[in-house]
N, C-alpha and C positions, 0 to 999 in steps of 0.2 A: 611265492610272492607275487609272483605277476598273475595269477587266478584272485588274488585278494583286489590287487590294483583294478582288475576288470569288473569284479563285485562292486566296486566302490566307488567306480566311476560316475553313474549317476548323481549319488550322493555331493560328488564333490562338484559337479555340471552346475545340478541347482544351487548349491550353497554358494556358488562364484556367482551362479547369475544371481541369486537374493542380494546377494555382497554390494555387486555393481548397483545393482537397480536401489541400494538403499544410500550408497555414495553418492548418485547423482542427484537422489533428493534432498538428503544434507549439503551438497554443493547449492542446487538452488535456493536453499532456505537461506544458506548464508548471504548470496548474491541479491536477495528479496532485501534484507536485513540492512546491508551496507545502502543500497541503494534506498531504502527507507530513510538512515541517519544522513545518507548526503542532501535528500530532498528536504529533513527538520534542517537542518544545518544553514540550507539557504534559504529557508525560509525564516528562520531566527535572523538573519544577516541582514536582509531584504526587506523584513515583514511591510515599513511601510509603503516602499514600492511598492510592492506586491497586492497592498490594501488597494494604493491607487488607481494601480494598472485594473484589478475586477473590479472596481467601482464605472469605470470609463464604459470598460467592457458592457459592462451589465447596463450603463445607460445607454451605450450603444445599440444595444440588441433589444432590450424593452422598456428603456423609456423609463422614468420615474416609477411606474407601476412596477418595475423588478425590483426595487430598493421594499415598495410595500407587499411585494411575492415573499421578498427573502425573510420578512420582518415574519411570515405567517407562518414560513419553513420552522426558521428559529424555534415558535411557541411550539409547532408541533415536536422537533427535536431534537428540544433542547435536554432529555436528557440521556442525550447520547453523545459521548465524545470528541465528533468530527462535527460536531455539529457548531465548533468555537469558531470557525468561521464565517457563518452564517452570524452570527452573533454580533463579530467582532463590525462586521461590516457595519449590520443595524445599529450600531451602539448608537449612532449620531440622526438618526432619522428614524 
């Protein structure tokens, strides 16, 4: 039995370290995930904050001309899904 446990030993080395190293990426995937829906979550809660605060920003940093940057972003893409931002800002200008 114990010549079988020393054959085998390898075998079972890698397959704990495959084990581990496939945990820790399911760990992070989930931690990616949660912290994705708490970020929708406040932003669903907040949204028009949130509209106003980038609006400030954005004229603070460049002026009238980033409301007509963002409007050029938008056309280029829009048809990508993050790109509802971009959008939501331009609806009004």
């Amino acid at each position: 039995m114990p010549s079988l446990l020393e054959t085998a030993r390898p075998y079972i080395r890698g397959g704990a370290t495959w084990l581990l190293k496939q945990s820790g990426t399911l760990t992070l995937s989930l931690l990616e995930f949660l912290l994705a829906i708490v970020l929708a979550g406040f932003l669903c809660a907040n949204g028009a904050k949130v509209k106003e605060f980038l609006e400030r920003l954005i004229c603070r940093i460049a002026g009238q001309q980033g409301f007509a940057l963002i409007s050029i972003a938008v056309k280029r893409f829009a048809p990508y899904p993050w790109a509802w931002l971009g959008q939501h800002l331009c609806r009004h200008y």
